[in-house]
gemmi code that builds the backbone of each chain (N, CA, C; Angstrom):
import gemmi

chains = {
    "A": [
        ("UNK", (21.022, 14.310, 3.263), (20.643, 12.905, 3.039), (20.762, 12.138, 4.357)),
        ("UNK", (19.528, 11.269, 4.492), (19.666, 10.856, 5.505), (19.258, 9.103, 6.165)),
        ("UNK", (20.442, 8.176, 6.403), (19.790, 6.778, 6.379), (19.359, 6.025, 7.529)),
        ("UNK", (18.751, 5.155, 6.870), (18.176, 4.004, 8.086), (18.663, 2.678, 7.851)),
        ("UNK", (19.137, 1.961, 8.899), (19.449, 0.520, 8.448), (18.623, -0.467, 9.246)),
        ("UNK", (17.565, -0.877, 9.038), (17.146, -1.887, 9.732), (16.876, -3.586, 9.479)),
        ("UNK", (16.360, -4.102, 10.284), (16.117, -5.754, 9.882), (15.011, -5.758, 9.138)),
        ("UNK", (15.167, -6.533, 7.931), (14.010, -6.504, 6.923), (13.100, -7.398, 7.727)),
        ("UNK", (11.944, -6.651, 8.651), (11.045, -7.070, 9.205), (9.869, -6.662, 9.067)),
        ("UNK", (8.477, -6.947, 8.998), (8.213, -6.181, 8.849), (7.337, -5.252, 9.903)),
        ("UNK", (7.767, -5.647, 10.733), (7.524, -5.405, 12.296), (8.228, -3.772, 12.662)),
        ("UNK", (9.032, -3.810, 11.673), (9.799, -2.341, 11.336), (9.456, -1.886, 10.562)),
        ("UNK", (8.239, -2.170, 9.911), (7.430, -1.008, 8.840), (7.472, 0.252, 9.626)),
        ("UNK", (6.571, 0.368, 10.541), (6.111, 1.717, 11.238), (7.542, 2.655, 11.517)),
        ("UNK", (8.535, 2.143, 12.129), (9.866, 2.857, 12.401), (10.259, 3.146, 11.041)),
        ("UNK", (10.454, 2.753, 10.032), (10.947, 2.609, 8.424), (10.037, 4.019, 8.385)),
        ("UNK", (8.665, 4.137, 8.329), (7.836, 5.224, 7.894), (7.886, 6.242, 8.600)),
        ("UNK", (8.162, 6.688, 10.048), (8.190, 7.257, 10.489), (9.997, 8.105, 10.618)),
        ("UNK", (10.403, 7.560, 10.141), (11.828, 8.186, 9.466), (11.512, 8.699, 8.544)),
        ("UNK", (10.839, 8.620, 7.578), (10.929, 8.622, 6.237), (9.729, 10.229, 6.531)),
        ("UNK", (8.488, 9.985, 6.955), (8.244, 11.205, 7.357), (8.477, 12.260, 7.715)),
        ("UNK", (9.000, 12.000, 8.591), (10.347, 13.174, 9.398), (11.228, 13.973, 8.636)),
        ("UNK", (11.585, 13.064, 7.886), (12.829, 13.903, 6.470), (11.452, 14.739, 5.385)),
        ("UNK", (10.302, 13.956, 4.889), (9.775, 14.450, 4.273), (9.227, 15.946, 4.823)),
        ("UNK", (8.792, 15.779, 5.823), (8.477, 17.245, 6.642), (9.588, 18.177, 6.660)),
        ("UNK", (10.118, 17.328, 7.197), (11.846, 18.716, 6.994), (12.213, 19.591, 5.653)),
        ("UNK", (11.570, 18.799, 4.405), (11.769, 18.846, 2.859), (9.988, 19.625, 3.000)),
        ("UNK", (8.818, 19.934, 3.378), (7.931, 20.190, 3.309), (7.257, 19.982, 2.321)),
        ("UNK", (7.688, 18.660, 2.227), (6.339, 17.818, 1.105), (5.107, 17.687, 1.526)),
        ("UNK", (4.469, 17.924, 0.486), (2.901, 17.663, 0.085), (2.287, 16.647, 1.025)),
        ("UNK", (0.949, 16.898, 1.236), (0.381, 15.959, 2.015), (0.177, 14.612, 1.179)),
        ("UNK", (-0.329, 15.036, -0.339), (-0.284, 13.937, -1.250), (0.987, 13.306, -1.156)),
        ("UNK", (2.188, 14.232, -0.990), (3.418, 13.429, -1.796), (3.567, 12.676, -0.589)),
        ("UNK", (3.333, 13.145, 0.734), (4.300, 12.228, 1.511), (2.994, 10.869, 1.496)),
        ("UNK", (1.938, 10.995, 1.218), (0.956, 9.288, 1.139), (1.318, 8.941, -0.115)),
        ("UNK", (2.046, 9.088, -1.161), (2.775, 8.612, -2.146), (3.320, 7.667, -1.905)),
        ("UNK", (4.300, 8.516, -1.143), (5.632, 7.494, -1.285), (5.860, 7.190, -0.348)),
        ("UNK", (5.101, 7.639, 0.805), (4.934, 6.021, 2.068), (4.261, 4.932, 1.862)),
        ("UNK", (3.188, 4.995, 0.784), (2.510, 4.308, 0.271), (3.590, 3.110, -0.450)),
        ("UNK", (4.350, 3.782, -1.543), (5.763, 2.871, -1.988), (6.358, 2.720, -1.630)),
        ("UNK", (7.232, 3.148, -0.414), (7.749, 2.646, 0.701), (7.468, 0.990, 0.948)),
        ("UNK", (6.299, 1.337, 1.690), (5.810, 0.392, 2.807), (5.451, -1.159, 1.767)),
        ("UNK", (5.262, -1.097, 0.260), (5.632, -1.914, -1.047), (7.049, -2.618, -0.863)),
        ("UNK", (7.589, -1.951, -0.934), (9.248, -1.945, -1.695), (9.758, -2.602, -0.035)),
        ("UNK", (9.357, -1.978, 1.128), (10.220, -2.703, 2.428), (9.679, -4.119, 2.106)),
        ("UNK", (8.358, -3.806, 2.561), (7.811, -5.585, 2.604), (7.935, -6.364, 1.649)),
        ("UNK", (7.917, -5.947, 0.543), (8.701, -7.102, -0.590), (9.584, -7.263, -0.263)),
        ("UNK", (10.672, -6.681, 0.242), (12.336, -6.969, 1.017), (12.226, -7.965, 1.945)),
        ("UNK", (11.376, -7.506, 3.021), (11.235, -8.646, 4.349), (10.726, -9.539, 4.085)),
        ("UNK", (9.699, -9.745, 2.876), (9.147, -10.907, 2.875), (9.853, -12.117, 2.047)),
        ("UNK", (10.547, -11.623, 0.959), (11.391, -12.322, 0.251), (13.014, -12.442, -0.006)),
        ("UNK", (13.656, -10.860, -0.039), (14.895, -10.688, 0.229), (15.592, -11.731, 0.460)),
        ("UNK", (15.351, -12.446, 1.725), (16.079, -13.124, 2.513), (15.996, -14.844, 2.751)),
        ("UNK", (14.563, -14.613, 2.124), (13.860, -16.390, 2.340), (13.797, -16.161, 3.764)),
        ("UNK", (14.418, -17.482, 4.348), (14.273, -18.021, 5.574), (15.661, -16.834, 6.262)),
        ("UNK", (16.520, -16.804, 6.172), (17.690, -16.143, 7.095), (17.088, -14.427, 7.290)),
        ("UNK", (17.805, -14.440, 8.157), (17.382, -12.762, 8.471), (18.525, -11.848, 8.081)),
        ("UNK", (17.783, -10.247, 7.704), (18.784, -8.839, 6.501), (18.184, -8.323, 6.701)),
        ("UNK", (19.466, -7.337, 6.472), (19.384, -6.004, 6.553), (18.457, -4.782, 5.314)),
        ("UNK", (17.995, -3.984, 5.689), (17.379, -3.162, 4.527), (17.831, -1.742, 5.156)),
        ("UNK", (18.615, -1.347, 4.120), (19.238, -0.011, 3.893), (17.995, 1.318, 3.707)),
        ("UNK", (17.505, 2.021, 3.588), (16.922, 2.898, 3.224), (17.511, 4.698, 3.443)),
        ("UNK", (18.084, 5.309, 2.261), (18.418, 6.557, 2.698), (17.035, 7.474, 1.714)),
        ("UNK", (17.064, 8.682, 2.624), (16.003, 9.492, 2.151), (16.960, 11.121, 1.773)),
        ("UNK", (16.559, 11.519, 0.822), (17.202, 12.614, -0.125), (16.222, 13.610, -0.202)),
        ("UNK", (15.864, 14.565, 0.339), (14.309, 15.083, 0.349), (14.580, 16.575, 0.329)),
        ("UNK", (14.702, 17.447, -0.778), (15.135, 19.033, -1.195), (13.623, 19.785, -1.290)),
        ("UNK", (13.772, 20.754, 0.224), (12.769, 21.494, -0.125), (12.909, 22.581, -1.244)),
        ("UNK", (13.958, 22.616, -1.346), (14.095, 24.044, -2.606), (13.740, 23.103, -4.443)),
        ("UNK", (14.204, 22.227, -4.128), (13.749, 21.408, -5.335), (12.207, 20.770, -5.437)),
        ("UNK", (11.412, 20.515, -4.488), (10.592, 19.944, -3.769), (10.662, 18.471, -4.675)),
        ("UNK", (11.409, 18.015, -4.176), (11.753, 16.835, -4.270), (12.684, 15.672, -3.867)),
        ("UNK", (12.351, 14.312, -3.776), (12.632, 13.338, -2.275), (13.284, 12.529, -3.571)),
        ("UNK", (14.319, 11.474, -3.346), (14.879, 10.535, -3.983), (15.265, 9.679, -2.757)),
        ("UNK", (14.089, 8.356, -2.746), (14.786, 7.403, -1.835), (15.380, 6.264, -2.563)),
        ("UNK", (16.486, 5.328, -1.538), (16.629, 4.314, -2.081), (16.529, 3.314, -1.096)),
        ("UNK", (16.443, 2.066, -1.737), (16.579, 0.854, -1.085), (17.548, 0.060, -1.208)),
        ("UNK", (18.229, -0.553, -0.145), (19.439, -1.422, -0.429), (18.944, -2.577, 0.155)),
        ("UNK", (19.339, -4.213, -0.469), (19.151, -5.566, 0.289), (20.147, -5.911, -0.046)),
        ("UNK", (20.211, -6.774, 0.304), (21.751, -7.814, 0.285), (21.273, -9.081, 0.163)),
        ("UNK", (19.529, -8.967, -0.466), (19.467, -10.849, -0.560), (19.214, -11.063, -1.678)),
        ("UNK", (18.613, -11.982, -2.647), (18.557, -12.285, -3.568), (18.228, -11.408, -4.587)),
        ("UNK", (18.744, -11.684, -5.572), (18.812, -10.841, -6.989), (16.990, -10.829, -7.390)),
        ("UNK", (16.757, -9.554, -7.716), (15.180, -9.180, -7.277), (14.816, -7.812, -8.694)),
        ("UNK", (14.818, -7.778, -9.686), (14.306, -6.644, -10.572), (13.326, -6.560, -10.511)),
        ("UNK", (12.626, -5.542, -9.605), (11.174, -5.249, -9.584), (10.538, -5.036, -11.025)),
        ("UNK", (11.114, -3.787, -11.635), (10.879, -4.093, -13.038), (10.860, -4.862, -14.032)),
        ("UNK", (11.116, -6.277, -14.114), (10.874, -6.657, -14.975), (9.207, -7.531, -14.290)),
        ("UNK", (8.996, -7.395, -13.490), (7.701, -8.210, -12.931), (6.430, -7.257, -13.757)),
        ("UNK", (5.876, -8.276, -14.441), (4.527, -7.864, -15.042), (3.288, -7.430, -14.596)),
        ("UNK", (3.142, -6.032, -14.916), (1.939, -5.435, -14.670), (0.350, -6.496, -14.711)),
        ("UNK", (-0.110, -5.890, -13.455), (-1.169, -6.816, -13.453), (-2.112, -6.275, -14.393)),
        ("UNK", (-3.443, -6.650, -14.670), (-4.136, -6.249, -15.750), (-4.915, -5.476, -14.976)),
        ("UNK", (-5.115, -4.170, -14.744), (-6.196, -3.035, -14.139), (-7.709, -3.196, -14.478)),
        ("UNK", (-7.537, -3.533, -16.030), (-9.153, -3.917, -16.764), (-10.169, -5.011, -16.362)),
        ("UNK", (-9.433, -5.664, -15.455), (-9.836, -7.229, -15.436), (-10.912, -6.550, -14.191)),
        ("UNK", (-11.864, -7.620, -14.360), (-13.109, -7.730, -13.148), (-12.702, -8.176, -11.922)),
        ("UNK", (-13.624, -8.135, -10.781), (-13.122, -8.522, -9.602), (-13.246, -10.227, -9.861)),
        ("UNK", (-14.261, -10.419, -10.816), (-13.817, -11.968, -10.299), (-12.840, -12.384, -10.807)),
        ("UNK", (-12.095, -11.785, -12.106), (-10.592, -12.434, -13.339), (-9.917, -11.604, -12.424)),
        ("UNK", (-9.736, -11.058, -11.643), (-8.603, -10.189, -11.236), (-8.177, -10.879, -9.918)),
        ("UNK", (-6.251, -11.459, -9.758), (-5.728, -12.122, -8.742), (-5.884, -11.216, -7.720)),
        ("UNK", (-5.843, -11.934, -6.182), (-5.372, -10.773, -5.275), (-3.894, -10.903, -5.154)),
        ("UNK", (-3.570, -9.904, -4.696), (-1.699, -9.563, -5.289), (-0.999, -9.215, -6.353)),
        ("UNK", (0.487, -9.077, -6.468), (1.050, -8.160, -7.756), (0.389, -6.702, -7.592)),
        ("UNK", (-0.209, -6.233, -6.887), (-0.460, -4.755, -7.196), (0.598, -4.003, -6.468)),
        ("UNK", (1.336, -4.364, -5.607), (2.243, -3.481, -4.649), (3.304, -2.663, -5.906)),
        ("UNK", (4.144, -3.813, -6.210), (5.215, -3.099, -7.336), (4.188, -2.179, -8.102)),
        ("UNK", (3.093, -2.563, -9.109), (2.477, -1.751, -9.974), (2.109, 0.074, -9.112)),
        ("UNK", (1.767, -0.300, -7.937), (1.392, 1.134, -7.471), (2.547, 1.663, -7.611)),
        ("UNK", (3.861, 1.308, -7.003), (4.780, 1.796, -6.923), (5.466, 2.549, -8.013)),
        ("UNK", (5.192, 1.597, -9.175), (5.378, 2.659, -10.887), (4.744, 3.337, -11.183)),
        ("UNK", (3.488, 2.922, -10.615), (2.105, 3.911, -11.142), (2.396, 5.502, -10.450)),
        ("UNK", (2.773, 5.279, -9.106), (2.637, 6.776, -9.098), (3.861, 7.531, -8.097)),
        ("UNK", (4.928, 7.101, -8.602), (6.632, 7.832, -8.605), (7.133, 8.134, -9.321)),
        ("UNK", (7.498, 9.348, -10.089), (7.579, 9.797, -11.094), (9.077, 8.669, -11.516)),
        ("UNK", (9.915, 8.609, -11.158), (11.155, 7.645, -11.550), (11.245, 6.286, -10.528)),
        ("UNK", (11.146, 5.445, -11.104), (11.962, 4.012, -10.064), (12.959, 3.033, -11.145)),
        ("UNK", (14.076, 2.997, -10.685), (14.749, 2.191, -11.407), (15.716, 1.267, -10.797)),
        ("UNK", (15.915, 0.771, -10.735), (16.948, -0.798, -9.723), (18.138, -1.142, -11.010)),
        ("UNK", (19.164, -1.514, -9.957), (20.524, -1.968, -10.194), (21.006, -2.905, -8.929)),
        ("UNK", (21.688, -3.803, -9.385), (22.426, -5.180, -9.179), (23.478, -5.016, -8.794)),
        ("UNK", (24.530, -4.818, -7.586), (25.866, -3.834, -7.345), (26.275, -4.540, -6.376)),
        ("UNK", (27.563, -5.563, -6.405), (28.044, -5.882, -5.000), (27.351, -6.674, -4.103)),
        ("UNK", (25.767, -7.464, -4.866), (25.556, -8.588, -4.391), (24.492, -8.260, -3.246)),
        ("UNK", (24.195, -6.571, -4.440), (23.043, -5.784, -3.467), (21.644, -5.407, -4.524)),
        ("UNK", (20.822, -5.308, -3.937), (19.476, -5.057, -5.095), (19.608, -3.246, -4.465)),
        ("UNK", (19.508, -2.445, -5.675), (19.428, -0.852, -5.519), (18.048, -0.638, -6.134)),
        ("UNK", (17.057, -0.364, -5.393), (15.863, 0.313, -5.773), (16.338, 1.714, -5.663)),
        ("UNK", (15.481, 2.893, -6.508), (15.492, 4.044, -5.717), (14.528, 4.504, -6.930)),
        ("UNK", (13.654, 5.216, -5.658), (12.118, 5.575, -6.869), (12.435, 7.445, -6.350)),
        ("UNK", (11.888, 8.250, -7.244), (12.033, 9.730, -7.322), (10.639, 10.046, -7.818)),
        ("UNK", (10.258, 11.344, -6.492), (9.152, 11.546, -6.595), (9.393, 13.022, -6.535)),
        ("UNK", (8.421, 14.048, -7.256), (8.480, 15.734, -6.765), (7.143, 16.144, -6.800)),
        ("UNK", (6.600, 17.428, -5.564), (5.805, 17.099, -5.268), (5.476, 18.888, -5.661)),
        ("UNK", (5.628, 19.562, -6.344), (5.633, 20.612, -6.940), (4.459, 20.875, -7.474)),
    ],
    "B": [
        ("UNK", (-5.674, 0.570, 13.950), (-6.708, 1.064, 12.687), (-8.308, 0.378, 13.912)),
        ("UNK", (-8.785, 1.529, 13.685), (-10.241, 0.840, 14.555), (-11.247, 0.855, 13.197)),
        ("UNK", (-11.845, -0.579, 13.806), (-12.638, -0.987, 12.936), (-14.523, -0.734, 13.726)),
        ("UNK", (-15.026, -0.259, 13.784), (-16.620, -0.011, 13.810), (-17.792, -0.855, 13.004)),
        ("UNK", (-18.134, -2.284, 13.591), (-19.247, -2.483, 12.966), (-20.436, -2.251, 13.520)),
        ("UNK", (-21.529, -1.921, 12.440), (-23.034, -2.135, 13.083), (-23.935, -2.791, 11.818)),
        ("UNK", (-24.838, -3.357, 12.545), (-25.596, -4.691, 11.633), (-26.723, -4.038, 11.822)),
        ("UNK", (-27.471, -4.287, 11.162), (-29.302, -3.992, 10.820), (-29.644, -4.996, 10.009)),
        ("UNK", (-30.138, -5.988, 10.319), (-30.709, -7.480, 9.558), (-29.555, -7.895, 8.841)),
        ("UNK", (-29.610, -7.596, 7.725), (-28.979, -8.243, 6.703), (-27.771, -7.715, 6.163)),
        ("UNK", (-27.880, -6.127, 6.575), (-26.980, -4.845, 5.860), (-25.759, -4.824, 6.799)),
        ("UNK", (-24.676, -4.949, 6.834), (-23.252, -5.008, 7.620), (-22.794, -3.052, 7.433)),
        ("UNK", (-22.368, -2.409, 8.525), (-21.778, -1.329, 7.535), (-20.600, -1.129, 9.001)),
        ("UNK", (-19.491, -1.058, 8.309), (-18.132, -1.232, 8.537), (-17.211, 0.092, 8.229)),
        ("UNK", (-17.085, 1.053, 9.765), (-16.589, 2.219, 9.769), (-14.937, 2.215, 10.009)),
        ("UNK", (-14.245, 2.373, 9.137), (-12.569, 2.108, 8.983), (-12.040, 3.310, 9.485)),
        ("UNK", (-11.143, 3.778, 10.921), (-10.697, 4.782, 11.424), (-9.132, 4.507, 11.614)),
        ("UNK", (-8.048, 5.198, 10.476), (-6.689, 5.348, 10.857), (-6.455, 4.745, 9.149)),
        ("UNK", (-5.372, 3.730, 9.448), (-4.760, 3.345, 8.403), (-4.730, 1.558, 7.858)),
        ("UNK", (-5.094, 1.525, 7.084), (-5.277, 0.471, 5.906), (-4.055, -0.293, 5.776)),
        ("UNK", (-3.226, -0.719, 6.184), (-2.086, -1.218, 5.484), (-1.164, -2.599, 6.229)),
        ("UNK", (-0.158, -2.628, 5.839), (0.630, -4.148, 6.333), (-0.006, -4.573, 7.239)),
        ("UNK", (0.134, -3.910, 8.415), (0.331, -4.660, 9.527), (-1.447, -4.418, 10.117)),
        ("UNK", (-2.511, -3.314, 9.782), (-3.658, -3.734, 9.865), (-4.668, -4.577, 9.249)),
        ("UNK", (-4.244, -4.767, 7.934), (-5.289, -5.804, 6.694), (-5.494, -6.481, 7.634)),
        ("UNK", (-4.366, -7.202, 7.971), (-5.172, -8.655, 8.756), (-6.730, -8.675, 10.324)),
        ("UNK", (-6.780, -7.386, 10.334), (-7.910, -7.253, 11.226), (-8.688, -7.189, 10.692)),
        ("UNK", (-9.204, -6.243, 9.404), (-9.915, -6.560, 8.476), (-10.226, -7.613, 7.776)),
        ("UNK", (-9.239, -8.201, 7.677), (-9.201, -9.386, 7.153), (-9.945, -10.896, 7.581)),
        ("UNK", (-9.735, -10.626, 8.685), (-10.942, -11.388, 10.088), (-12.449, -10.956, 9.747)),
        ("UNK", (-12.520, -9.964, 10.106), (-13.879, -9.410, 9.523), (-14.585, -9.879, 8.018)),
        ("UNK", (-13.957, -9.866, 7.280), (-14.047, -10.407, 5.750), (-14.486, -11.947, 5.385)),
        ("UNK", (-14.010, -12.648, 6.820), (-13.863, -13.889, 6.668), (-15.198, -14.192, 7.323)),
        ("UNK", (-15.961, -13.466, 8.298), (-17.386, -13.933, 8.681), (-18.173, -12.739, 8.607)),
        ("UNK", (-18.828, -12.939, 6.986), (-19.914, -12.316, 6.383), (-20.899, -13.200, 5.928)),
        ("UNK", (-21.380, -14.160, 7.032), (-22.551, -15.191, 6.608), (-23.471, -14.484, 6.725)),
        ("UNK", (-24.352, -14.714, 5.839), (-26.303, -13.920, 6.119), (-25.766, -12.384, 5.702)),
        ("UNK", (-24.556, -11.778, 5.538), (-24.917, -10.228, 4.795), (-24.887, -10.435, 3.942)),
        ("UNK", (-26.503, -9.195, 3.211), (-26.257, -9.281, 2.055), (-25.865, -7.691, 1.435)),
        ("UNK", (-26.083, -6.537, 2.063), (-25.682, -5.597, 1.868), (-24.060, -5.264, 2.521)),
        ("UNK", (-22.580, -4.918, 2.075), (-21.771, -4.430, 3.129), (-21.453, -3.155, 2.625)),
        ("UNK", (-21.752, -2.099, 3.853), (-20.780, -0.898, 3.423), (-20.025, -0.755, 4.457)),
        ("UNK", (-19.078, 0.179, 3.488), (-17.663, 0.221, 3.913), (-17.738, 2.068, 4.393)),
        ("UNK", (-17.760, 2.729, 5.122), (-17.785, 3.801, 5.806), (-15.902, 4.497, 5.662)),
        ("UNK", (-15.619, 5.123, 4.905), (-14.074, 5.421, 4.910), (-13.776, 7.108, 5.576)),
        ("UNK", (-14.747, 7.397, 5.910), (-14.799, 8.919, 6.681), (-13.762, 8.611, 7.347)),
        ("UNK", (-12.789, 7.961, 8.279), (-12.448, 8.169, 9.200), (-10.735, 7.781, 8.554)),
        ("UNK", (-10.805, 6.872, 7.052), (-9.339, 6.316, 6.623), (-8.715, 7.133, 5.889)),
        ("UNK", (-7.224, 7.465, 6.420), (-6.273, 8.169, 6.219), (-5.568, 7.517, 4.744)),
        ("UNK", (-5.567, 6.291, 4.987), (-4.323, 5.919, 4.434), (-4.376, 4.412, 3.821)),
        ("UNK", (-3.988, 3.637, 2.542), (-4.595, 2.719, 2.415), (-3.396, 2.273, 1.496)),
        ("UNK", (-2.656, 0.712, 1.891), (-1.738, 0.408, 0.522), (-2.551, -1.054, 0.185)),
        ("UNK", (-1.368, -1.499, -0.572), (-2.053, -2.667, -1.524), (-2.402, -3.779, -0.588)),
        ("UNK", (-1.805, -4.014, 0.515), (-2.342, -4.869, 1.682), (-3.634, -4.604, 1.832)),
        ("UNK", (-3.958, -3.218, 2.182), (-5.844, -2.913, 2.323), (-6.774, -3.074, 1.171)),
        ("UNK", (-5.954, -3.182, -0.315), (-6.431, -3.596, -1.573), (-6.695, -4.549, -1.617)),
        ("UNK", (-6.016, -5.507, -1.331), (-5.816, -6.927, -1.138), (-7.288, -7.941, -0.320)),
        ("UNK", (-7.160, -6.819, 0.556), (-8.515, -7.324, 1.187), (-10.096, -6.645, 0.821)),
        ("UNK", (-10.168, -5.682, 0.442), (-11.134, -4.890, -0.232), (-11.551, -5.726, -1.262)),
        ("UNK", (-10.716, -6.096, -1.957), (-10.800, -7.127, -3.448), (-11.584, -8.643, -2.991)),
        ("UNK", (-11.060, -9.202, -2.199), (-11.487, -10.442, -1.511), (-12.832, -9.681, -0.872)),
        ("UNK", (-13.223, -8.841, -0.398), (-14.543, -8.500, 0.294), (-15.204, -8.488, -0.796)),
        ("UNK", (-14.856, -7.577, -2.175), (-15.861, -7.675, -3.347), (-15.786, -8.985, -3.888)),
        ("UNK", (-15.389, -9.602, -4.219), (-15.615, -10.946, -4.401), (-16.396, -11.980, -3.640)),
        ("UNK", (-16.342, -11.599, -2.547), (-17.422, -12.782, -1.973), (-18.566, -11.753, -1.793)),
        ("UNK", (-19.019, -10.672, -1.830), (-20.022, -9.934, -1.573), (-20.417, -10.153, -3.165)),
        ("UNK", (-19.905, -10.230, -4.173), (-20.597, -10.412, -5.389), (-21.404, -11.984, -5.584)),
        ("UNK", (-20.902, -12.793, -4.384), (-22.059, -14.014, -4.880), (-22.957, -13.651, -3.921)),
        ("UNK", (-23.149, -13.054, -2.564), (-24.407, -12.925, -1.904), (-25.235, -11.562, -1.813)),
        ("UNK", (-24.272, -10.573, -2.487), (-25.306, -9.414, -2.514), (-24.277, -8.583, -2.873)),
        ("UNK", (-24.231, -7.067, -2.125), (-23.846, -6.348, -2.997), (-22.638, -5.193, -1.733)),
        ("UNK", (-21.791, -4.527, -2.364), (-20.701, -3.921, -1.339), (-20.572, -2.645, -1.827)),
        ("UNK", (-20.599, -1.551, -1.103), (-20.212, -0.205, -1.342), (-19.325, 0.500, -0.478)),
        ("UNK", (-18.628, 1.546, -1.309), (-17.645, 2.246, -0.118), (-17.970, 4.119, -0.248)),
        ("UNK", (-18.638, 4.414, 1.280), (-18.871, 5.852, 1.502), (-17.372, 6.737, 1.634)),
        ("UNK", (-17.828, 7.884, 1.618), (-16.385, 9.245, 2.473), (-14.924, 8.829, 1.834)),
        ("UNK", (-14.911, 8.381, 1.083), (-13.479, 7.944, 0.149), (-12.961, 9.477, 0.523)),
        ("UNK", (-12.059, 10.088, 1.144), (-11.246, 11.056, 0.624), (-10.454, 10.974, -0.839)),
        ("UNK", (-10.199, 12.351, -1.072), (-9.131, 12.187, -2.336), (-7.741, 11.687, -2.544)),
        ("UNK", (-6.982, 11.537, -1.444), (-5.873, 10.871, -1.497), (-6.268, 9.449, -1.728)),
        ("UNK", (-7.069, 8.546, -0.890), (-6.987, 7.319, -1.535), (-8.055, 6.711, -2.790)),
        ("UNK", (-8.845, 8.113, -2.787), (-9.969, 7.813, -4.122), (-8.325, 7.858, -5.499)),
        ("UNK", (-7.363, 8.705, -5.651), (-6.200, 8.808, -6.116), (-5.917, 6.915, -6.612)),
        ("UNK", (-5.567, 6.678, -5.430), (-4.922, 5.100, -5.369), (-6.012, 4.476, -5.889)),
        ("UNK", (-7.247, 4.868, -5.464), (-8.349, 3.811, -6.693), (-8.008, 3.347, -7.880)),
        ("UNK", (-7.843, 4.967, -8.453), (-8.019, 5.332, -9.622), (-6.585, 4.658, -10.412)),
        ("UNK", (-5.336, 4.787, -9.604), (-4.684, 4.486, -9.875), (-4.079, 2.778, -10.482)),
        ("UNK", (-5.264, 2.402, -9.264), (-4.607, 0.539, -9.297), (-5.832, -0.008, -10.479)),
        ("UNK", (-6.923, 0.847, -11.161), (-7.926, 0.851, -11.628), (-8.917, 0.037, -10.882)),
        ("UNK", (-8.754, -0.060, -9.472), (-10.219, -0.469, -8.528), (-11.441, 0.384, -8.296)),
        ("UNK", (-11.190, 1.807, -9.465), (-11.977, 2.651, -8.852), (-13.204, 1.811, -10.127)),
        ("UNK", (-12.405, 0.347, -10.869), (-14.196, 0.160, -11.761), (-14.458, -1.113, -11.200)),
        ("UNK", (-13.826, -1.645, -10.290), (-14.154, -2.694, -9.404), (-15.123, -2.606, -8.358)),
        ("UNK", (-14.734, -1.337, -7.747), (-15.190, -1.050, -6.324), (-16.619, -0.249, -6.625)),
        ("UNK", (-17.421, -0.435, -5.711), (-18.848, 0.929, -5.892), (-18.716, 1.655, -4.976)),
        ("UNK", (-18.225, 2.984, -5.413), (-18.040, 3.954, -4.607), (-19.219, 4.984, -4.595)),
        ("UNK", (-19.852, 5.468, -3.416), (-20.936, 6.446, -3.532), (-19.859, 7.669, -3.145)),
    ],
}
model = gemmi.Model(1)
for chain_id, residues in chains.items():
    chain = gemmi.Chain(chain_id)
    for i, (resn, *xyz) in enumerate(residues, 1):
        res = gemmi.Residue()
        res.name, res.seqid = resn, gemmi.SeqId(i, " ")
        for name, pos in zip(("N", "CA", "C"), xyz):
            atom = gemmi.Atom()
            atom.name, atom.element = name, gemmi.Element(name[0])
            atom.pos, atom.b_iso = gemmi.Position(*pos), 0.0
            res.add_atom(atom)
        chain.add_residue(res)
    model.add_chain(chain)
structure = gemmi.Structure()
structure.add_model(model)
structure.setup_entities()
């Protein structure tokens, strides 16, 4: 297991992903799996940097868990800013036309849509994402 | 992310090389914003790796204003992000050849 702590920026997307790659290769995930879940990644940071914190500047935790014998990655996310349940935020409507359909809200939805587990907890005044993906 | 345009009268077609996401939308996003006089746009994806909801974000806003002056298509979709189409259900938004 292996972590990253950086400033929820999002100027640190690319460094955030390029960690996160690195472990995934080491774990010899899928070409699909690793555009998965860099794909939810790069969701889950920038919702952090963009809101986490409001105006003050934080930290975003990210450790990566990535078993090639299991072929499977369990990351998580840690913030320390405001109380944030991705899950309870409502699915946007997929059916809707381009003209009834908002732009935005799709980041979280991809992120459920296609990680096999994501579930968040509230701990010490910290938001715990951690989505589980296997790429088998 | 390099962006490739070439114009022929009216028809815009817009060749996307690298990756789609945070920190490129907004170049695209420029582009999106001066589409006066096209009425055809295609979108050329032979060359895109990689695409999150930021590059959705703007794809969506391109079909939307291309639906009051004409009409928008997207070529070379690979299968990883034809996947994410399908997934965010833009694959019944979008006209994909």
């Amino acid at each position: 297991m292996k972590e990253i702590s950086i400033e929820a920026d999002v100027r640190n997307l690319s460094t955030l992903l390029s960690f996160i790659a690195d472990e995934l290769d080491n774990a010899e995930c899928t070409k699909k799996g690793q555009m998965r879940i860099a794909i939810a990644a790069e969701e889950l940071f920038v919702n952090i940097a963009s809101y986490a914190y409001k105006d003050r500047k934080g930290t975003c935790t990210v450790r990566v868990d990535a078993c090639k014998e299991e072929a499977k990655a369990i990351l998580t996310f840690i913030d320390e800013g405001e109380a944030y349940n991705l899950l309870e935020k409502q699915n946007p409507d997929v059916t809707l036309s381009a003209e009834d359909r908002p732009i935005g809200g799709l980041g979280i939805y991809i992120v459920k849509k296609s990680m096999d587990e994501v579930s968040y907890k509230r701990e010490e005044g910290r938001n715990i994402v951690t989505i589980v993906y296997s790429w088998e | 992310m390099t962006i490739n345009k070439t114009q022929n009268g009216n028809e815009l077609r817009i060749a996307l090389a690298g990756r789609l996401d945070t920190t490129t939308a907004p170049q695209l996003d420029e582009e999106i914003q001066a589409l006066e006089g096209v009425e055809k746009l295609i979108f050329d994806f032979q060359e895109l790796l990689y695409i999150s909801s930021a590059g959705l974000r703007v794809l969506l806003a391109a079909q939307k204003k291309m639906n009051k002056q004409g009409s928008m298509v997207i070529q070379n979709v690979c299968d990883d992000i034809m996947e994410i189409f399908e997934v965010t259900g833009f694959i019944d938004i979008l006209t994909i050849e």
